[in-house]
Biopython code that builds the backbone (N, CA, C, O; Angstrom):
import numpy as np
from Bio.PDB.StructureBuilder import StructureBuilder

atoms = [
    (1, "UNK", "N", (1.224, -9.430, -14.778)),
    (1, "UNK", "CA", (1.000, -8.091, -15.240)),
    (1, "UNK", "C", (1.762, -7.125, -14.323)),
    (1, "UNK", "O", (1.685, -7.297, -13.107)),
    (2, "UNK", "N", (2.455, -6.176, -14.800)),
    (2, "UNK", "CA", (3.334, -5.365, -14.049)),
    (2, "UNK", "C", (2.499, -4.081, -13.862)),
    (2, "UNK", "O", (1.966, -3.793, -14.934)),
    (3, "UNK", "N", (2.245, -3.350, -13.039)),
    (3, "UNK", "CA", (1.130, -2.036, -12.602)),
    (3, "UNK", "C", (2.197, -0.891, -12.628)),
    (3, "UNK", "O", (3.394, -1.095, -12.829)),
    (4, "UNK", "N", (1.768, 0.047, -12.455)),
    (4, "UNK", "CA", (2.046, 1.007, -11.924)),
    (4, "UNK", "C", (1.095, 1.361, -10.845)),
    (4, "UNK", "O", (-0.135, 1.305, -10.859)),
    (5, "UNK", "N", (2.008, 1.785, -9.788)),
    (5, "UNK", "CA", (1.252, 2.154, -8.268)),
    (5, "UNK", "C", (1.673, 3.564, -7.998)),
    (5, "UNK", "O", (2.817, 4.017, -7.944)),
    (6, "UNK", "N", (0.476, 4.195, -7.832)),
    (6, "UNK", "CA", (0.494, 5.288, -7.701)),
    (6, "UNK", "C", (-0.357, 5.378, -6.015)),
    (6, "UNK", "O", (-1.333, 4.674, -5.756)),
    (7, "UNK", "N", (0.393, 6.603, -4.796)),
    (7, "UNK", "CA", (-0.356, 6.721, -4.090)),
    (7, "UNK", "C", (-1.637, 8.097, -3.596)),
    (7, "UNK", "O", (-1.351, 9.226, -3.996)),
    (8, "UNK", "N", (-2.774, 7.960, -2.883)),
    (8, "UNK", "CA", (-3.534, 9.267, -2.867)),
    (8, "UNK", "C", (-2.548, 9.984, -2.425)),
    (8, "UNK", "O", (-1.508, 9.506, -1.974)),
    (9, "UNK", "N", (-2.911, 11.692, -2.561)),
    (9, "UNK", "CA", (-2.272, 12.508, -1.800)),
    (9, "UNK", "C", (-2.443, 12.143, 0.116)),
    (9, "UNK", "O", (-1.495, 12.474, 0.828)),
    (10, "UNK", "N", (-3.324, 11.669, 0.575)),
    (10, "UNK", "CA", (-3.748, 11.695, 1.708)),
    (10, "UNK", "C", (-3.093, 10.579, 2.362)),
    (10, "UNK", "O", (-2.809, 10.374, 3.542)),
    (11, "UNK", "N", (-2.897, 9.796, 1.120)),
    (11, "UNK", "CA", (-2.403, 8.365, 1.876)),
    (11, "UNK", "C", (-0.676, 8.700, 1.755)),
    (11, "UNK", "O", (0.044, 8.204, 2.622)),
    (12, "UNK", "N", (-0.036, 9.567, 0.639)),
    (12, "UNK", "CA", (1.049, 10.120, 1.269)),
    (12, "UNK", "C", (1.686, 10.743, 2.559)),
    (12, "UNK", "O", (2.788, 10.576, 3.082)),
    (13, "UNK", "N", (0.593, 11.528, 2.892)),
    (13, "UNK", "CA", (0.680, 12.186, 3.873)),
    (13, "UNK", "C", (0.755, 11.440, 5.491)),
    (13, "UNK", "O", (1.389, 11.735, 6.503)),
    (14, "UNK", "N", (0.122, 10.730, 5.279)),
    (14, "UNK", "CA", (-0.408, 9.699, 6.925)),
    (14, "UNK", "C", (0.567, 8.532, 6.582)),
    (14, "UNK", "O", (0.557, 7.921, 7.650)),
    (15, "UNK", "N", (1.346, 7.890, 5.811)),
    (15, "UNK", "CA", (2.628, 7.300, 4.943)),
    (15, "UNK", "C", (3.749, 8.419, 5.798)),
    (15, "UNK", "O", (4.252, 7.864, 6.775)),
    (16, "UNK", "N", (4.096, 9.513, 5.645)),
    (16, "UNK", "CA", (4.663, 10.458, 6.031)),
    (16, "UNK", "C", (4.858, 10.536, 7.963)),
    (16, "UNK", "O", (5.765, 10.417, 8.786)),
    (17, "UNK", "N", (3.647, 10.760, 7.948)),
    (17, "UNK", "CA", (3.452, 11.291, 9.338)),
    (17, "UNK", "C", (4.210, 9.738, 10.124)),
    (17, "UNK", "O", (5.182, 9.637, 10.873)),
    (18, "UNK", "N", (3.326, 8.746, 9.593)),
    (18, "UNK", "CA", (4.000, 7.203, 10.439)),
    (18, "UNK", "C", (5.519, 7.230, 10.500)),
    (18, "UNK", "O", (6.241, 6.988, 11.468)),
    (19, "UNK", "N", (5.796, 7.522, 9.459)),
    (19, "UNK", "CA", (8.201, 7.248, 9.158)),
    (19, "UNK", "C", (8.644, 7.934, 10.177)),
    (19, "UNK", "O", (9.596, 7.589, 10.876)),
    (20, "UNK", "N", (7.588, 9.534, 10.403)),
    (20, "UNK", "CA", (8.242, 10.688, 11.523)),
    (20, "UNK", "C", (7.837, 9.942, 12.906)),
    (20, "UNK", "O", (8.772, 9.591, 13.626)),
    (21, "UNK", "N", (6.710, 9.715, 13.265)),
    (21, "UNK", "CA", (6.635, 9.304, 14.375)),
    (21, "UNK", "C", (7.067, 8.174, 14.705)),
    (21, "UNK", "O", (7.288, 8.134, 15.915)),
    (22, "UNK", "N", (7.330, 7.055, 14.079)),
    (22, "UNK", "CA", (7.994, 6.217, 13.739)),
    (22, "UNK", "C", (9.314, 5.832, 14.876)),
    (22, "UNK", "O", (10.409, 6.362, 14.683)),
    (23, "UNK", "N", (9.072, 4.670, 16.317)),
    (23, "UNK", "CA", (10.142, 3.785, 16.943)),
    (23, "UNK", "C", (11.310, 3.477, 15.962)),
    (23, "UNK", "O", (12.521, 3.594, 16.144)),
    (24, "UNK", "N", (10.599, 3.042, 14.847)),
    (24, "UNK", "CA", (10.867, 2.246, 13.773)),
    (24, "UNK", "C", (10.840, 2.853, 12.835)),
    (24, "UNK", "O", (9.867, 2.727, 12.092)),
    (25, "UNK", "N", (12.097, 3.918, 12.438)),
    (25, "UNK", "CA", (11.454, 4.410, 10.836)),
    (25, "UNK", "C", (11.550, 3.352, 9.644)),
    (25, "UNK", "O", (10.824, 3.327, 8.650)),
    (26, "UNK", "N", (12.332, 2.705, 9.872)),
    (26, "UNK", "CA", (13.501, 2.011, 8.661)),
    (26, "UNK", "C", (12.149, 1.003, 8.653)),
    (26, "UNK", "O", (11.501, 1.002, 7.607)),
    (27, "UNK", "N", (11.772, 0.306, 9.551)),
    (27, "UNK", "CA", (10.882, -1.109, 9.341)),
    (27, "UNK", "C", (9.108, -0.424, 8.451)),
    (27, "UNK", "O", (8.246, -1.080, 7.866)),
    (28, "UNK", "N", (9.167, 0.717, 8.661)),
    (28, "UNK", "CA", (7.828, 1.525, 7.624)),
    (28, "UNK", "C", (8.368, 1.369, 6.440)),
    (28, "UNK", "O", (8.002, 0.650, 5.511)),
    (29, "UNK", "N", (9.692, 2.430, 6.568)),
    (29, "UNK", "CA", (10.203, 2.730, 5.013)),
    (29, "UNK", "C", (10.413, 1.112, 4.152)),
    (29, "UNK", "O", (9.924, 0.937, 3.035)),
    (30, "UNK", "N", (11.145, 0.114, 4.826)),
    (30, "UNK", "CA", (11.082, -1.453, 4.389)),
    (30, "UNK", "C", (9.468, -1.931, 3.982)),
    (30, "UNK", "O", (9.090, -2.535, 2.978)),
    (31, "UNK", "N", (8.684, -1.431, 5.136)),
    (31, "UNK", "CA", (6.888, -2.158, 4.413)),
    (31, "UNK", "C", (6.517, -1.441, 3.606)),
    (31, "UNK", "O", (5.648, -1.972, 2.915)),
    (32, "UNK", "N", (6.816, -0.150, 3.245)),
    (32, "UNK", "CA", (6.592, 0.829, 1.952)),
    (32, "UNK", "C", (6.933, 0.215, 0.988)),
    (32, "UNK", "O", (6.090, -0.056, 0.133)),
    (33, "UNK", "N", (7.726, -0.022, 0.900)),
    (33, "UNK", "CA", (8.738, -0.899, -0.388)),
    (33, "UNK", "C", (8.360, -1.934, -0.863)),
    (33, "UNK", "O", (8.563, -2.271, -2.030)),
    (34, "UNK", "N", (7.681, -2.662, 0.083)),
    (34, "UNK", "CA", (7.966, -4.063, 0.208)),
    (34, "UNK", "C", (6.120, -3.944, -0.340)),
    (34, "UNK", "O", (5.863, -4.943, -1.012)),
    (35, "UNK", "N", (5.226, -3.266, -0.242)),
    (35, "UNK", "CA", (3.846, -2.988, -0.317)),
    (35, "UNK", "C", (4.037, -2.392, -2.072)),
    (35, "UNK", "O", (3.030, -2.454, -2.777)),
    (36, "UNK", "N", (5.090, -1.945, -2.566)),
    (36, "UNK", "CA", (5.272, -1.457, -3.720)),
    (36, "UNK", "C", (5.618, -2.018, -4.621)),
    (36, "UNK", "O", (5.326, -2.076, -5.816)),
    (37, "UNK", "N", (6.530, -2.609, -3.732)),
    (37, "UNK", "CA", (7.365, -4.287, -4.839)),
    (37, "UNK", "C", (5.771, -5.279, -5.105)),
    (37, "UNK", "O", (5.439, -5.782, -6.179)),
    (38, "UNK", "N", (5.065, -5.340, -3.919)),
    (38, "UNK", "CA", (4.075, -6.120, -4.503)),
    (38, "UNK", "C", (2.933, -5.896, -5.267)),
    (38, "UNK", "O", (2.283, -6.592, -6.046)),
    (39, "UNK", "N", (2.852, -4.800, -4.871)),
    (39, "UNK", "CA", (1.592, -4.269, -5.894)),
    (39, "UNK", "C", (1.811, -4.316, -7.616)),
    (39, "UNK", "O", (1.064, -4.628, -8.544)),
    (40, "UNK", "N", (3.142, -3.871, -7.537)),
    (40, "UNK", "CA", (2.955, -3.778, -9.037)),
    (40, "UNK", "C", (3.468, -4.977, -9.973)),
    (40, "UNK", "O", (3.756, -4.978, -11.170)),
    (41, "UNK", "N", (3.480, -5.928, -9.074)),
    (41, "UNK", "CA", (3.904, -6.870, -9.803)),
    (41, "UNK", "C", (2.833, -8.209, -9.532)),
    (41, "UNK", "O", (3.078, -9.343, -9.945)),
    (42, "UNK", "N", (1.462, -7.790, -8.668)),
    (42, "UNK", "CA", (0.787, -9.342, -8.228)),
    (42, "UNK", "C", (-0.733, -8.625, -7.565)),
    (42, "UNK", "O", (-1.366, -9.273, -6.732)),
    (43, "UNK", "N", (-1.078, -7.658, -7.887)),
    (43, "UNK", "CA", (-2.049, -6.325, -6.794)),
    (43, "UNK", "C", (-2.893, -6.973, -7.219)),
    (43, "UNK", "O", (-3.854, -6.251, -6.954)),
    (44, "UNK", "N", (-3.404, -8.055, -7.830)),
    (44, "UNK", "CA", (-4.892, -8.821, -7.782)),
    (44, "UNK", "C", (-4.660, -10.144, -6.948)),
    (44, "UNK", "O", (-5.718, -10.707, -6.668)),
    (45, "UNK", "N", (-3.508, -10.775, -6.483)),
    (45, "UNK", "CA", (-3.131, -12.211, -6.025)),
    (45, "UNK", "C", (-2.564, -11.714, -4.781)),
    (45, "UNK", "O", (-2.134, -12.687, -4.162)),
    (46, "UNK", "N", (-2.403, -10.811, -4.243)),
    (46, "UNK", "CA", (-1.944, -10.373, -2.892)),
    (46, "UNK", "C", (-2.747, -9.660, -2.360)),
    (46, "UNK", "O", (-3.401, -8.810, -2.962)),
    (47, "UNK", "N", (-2.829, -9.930, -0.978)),
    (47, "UNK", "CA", (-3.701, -9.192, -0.202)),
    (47, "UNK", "C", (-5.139, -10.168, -0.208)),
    (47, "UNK", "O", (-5.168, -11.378, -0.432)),
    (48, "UNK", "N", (-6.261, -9.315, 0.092)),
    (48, "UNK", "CA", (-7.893, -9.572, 0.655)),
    (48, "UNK", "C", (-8.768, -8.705, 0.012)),
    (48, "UNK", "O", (-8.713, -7.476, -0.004)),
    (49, "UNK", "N", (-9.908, -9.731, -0.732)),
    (49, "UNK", "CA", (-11.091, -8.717, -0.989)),
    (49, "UNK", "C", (-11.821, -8.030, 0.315)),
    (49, "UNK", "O", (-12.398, -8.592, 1.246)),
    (50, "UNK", "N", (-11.590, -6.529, 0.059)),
    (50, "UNK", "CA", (-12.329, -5.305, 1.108)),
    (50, "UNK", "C", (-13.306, -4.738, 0.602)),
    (50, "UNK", "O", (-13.103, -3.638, 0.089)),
    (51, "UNK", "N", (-14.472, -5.225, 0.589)),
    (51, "UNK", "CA", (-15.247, -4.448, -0.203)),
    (51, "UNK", "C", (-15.613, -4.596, -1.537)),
    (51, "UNK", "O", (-16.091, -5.645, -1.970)),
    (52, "UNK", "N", (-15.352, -3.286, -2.431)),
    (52, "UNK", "CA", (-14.879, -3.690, -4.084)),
    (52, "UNK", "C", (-13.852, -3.014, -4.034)),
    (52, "UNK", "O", (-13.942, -2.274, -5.014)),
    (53, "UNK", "N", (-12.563, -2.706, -3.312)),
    (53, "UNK", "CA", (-11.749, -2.793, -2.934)),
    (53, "UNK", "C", (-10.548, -3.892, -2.051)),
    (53, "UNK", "O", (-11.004, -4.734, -1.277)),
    (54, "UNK", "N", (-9.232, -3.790, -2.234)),
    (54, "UNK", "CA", (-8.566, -4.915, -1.473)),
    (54, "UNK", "C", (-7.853, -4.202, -0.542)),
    (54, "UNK", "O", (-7.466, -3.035, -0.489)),
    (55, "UNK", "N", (-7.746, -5.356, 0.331)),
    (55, "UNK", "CA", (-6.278, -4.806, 1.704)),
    (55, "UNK", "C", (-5.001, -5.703, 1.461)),
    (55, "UNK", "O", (-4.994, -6.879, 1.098)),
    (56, "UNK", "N", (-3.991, -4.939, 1.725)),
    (56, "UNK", "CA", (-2.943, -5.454, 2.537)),
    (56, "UNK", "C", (-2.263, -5.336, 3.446)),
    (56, "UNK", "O", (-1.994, -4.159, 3.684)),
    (57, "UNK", "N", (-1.671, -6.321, 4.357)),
    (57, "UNK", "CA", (-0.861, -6.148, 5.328)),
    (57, "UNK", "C", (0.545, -6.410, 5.083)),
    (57, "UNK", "O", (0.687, -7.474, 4.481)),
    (58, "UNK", "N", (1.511, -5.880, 5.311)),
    (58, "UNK", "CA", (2.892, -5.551, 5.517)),
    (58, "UNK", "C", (2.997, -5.070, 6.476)),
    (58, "UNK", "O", (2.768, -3.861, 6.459)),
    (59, "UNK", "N", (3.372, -5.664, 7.775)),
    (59, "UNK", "CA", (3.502, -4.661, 9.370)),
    (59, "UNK", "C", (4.696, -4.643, 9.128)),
    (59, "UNK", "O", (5.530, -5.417, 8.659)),
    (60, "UNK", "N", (4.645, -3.178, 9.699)),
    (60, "UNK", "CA", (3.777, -2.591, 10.453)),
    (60, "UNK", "C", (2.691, -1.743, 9.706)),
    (60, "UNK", "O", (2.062, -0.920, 10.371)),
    (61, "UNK", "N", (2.411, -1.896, 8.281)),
    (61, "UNK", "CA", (1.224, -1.266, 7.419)),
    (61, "UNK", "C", (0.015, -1.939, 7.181)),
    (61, "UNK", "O", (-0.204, -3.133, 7.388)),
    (62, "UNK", "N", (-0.619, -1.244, 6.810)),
    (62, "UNK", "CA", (-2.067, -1.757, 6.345)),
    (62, "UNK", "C", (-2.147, -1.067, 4.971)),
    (62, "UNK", "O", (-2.107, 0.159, 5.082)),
    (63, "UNK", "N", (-2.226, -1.416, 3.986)),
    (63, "UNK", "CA", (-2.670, -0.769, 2.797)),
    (63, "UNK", "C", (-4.311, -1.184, 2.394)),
    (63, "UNK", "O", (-4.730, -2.303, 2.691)),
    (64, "UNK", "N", (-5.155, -0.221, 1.722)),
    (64, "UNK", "CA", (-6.256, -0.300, 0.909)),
    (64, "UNK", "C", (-5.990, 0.338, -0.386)),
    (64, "UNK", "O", (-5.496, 1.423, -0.695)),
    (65, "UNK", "N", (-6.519, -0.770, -1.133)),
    (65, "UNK", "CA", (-5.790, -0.242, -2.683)),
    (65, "UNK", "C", (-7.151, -0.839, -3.649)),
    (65, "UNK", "O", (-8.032, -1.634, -3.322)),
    (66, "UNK", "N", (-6.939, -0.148, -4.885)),
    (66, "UNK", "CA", (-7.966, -0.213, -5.621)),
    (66, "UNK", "C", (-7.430, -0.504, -6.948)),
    (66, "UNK", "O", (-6.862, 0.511, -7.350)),
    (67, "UNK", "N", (-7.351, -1.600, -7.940)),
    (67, "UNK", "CA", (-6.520, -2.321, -9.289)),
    (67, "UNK", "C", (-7.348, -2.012, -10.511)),
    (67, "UNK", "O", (-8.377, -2.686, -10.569)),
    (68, "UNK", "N", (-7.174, -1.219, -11.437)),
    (68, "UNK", "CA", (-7.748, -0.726, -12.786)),
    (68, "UNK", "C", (-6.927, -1.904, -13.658)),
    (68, "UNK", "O", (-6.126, -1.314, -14.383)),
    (69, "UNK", "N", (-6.848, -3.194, -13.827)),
    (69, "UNK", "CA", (-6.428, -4.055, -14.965)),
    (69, "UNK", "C", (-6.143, -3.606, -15.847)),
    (69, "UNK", "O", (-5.010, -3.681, -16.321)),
    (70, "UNK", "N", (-7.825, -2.532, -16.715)),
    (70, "UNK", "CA", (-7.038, -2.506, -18.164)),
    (70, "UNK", "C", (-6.090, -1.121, -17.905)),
    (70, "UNK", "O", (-5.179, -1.208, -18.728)),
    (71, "UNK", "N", (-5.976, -0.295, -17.376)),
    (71, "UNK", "CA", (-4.928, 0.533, -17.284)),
    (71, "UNK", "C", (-3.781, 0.291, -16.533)),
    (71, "UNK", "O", (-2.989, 1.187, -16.240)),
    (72, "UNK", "N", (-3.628, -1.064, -16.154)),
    (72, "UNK", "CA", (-2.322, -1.247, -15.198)),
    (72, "UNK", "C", (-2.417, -0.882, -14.095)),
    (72, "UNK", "O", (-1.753, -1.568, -13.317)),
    (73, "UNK", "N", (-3.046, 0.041, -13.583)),
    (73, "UNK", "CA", (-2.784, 0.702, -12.218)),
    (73, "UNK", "C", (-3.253, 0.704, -11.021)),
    (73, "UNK", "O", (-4.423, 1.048, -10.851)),
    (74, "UNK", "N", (-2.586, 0.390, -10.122)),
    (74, "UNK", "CA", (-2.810, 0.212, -8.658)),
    (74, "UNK", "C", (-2.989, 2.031, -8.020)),
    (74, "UNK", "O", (-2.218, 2.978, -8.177)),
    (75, "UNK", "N", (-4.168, 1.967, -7.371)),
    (75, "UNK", "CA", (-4.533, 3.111, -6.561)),
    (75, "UNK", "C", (-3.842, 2.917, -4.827)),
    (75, "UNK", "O", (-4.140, 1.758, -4.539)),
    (76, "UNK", "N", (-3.360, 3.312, -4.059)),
    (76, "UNK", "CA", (-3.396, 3.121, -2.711)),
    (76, "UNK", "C", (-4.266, 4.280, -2.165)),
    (76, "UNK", "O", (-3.806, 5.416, -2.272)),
    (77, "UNK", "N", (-5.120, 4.157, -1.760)),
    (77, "UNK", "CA", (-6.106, 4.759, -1.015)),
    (77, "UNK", "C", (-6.167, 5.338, 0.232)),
    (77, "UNK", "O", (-6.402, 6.514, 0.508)),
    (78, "UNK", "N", (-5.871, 4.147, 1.169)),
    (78, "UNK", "CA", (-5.410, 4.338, 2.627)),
    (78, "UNK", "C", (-4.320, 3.668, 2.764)),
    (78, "UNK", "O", (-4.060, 2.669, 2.092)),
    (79, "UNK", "N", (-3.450, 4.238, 3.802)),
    (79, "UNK", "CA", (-2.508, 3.975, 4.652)),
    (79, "UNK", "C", (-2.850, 3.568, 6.143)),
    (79, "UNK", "O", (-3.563, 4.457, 6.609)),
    (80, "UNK", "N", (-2.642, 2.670, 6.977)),
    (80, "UNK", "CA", (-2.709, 3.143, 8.372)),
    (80, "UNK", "C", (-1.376, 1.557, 8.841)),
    (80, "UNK", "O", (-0.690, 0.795, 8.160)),
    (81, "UNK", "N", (-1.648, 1.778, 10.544)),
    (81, "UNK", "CA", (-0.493, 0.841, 10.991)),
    (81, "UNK", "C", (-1.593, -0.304, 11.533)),
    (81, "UNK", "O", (-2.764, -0.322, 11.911)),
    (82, "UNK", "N", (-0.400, -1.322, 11.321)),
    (82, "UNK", "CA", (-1.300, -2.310, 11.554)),
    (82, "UNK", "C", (-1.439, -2.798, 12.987)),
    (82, "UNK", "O", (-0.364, -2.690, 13.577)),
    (83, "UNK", "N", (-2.143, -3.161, 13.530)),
    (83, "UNK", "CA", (-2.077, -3.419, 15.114)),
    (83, "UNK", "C", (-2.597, -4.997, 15.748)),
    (83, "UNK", "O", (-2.556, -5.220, 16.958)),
]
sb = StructureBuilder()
sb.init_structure("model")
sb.init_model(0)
sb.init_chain("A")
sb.init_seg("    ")
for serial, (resi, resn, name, xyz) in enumerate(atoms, 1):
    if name == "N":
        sb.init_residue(resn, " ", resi, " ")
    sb.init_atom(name, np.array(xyz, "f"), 0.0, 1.0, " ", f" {name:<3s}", serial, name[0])
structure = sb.get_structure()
């Protein structure tokens, strides 16, 4: 099933703030991608049940995301770095 991933405003923002503060911008902007490529193509078979929510890791990211099946769509919720 192919999704559409859409992210919160909040989780844009702290997504944002990491690229700027960022040693490493390019290796965020690569786990952004790479967290996008997967979601919308596997966001129930990737990652960990969190809750009634899932995680993923892509380091240096952490995603929390939330999968609506019958509407296709992947939520990203939180952002943070992974440690």
């Amino acid at each position: 099933m192919r999704c559409t991933v859409v992210w919160d405003p909040d989780a844009q923002d702290d997504l944002a703030r990491f690229w700027m503060q960022a040693t490493d911008s390019q290796a965020v902007a690569d786990a952004s991608d790479e967290i996008d490529r997967l979601l919308k193509s596997s966001a129930l078979t990737v990652g960990e049940e969190f809750g009634s929510d899932r995680r993923l890791i892509v380091e240096p990211l952490e995603v929390i995301y939330t999968v609506s099946p019958d509407d296709c769509l992947v939520r990203v919720l939180q952002v943070g770095l992974f440690r």
